[in-house]
Residue frames as qw, qx, qy, qz and C-alpha x, y, z in Angstrom:
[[0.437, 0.063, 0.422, -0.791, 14.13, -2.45, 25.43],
 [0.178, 0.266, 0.930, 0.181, 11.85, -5.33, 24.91],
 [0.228, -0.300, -0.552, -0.744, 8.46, -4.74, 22.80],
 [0.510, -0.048, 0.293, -0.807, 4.94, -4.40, 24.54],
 [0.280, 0.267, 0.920, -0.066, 2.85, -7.50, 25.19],
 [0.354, 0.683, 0.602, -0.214, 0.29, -7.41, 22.77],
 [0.243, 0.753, -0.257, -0.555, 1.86, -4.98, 20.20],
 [0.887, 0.359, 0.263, 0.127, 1.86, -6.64, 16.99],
 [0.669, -0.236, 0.357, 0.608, 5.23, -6.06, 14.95],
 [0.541, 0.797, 0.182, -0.197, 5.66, -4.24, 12.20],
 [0.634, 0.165, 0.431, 0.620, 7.27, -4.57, 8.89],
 [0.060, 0.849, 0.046, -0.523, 8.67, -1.98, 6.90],
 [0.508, 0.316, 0.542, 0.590, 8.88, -1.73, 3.14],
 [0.056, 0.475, -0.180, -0.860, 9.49, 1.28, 0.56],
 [0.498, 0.578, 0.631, 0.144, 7.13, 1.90, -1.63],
 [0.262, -0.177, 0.238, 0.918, 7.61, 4.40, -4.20],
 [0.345, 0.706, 0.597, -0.159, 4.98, 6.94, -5.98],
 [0.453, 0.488, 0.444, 0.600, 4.83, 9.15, -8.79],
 [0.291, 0.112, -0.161, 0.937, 4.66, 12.93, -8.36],
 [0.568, -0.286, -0.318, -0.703, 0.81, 13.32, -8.95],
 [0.729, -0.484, -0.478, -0.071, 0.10, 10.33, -6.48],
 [0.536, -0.219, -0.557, 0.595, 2.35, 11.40, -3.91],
 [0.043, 0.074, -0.358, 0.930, 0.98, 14.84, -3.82],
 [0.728, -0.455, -0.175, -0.482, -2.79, 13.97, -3.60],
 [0.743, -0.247, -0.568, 0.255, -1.63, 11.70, -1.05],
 [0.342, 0.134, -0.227, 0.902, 0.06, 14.53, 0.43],
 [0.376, -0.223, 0.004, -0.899, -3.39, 17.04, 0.39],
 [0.662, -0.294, -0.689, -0.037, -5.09, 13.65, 1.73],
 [0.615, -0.135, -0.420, 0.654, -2.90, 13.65, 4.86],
 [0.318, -0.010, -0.463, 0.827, -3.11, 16.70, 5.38],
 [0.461, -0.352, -0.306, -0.755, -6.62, 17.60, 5.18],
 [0.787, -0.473, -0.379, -0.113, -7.36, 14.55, 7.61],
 [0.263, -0.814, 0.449, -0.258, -4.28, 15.73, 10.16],
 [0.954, -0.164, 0.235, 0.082, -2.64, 12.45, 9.46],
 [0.233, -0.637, 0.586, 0.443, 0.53, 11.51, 8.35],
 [0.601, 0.411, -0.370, -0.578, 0.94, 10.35, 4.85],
 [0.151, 0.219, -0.960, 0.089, 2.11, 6.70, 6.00],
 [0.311, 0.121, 0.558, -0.760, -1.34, 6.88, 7.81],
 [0.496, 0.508, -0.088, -0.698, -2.87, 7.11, 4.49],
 [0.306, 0.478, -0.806, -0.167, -1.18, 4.79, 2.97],
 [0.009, 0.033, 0.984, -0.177, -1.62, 1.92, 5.55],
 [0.464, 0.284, 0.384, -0.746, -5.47, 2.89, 5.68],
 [0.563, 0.483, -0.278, -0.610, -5.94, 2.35, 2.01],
 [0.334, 0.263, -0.905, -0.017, -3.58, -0.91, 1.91],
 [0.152, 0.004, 0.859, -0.489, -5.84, -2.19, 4.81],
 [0.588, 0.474, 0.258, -0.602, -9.43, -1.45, 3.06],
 [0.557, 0.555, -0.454, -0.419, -8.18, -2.25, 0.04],
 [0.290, 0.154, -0.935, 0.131, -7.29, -6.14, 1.16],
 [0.391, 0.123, 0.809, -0.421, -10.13, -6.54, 3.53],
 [0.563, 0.430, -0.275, -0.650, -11.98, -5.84, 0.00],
 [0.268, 0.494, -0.815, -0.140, -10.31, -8.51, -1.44],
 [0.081, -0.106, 0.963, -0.235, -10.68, -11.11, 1.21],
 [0.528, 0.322, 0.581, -0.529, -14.63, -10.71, 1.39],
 [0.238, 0.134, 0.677, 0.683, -14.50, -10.66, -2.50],
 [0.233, 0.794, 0.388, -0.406, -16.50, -7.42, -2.70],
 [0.162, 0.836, -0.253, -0.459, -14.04, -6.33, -5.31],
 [0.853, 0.491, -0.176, -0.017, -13.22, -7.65, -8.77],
 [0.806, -0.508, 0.147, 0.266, -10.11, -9.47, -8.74],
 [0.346, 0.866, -0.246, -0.265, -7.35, -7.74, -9.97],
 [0.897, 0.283, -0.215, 0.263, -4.14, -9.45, -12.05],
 [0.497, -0.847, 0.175, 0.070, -1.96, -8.97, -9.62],
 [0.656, -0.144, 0.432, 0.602, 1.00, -10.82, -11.61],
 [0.152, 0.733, -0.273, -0.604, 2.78, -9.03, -14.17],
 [0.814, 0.499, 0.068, -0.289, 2.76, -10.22, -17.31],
 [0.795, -0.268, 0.275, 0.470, 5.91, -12.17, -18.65],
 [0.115, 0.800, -0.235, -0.540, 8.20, -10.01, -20.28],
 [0.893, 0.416, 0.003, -0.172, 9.40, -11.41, -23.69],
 [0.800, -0.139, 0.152, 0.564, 12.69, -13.84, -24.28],
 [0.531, 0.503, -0.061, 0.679, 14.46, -10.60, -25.93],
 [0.197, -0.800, -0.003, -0.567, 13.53, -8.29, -23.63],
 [0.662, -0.740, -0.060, -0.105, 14.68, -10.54, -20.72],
 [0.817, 0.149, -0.187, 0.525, 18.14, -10.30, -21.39]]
């Protein structure tokens, strides 16, 4: 079955969370009757239009290099 005109695509990627973030995320969701993926994309979306207008400090988004022993 072919996609809808006009539906943008969507990617899918795993993201993983810690027990403490996944269950506020969890009482998020379900306070607002949303799924938690809901949440998720909501935040990722606010959190980047942030970004773009540069209303929000920029964070280091790279990781720091790990040292020559450590990268073996």
């Amino acid at each position: 079955m072919a996609r809808p005109r006009g539906r943008r695509q969507e990617i899918r990627l795993s993201v993983g969370f810690d027990e403490r973030t996944h269950g506020a995320l969890s009482a998020l969701a379900r306070e607002q009757d949303v799924a938690i993926a809901w949440v998720v994309r909501k935040a990722v979306s606010e959190f980047v239009a942030r970004q773009a207008a540069g209303t929000e400090p920029e964070l280091p988004l790279r990781r720091a290099a790990r040292p020559e022993s450590a990268a073996s």
